[in-house]
C-alpha positions in Angstrom: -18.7 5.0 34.8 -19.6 2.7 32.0 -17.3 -0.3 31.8 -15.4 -1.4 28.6 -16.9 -5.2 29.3 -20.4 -4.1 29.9 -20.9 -3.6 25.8 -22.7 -6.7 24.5 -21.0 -9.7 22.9 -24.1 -9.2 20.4 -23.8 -5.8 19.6 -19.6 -6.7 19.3 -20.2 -9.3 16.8 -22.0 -6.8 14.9 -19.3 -4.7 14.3 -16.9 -7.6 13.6 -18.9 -8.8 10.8 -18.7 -5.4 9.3 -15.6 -4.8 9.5 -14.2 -7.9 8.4 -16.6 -7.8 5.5 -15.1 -4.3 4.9 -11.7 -5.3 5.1 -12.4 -8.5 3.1 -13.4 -6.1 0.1 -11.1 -3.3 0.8 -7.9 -4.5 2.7 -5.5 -6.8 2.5 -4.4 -10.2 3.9 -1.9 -8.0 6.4 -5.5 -6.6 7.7 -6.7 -10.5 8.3 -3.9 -11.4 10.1 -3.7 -8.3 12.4 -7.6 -9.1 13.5 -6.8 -13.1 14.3 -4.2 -12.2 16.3 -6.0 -9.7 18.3 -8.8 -12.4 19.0 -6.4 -14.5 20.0 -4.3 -11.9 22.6 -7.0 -10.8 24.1 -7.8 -13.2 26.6 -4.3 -12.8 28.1 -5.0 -9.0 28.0 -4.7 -6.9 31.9 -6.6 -3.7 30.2 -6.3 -2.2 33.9 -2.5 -2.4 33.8 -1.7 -2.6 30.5 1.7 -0.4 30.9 1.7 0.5 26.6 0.7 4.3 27.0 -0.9 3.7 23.2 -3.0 1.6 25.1 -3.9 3.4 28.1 -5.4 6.5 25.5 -7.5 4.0 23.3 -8.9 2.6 26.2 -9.5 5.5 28.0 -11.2 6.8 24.6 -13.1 3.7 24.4 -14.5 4.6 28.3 -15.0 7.9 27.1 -17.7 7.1 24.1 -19.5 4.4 26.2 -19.9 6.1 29.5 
């Protein structure tokens, strides 16, 4: 099974800069603040026993697409 931590930082960056272009255009400052955050939180992050069942489905979905 494909890993969550195997897709490239490259191909991550990527995305970021799309989406915060996207969200720069389209969104609001609410938006901005939800995404530093998340960089910041991250780090500190146990994805394996993360106990928020939210949590558990995304990531499990995120598996799913890159298996």
């Amino acid at each position: 099974m494909a890993r969550i931590e195997e897709i490239s930082v490259k191909n991550y960056r990527v995305l970021q800069n799309i989406t915060l272009k996207y969200i720069k255009k389209y969104g609001d400052e609410t938006c901005l603040q939800k995404i530093n955050f998340a960089e910041k939180i991250y780090l500190h992050m146990d994805v394996e026993n993360n106990l928020s069942r939210s949590f558990q489905i995304f990531r499990d979905g995120l598996r799913s697409i890159v298996k």
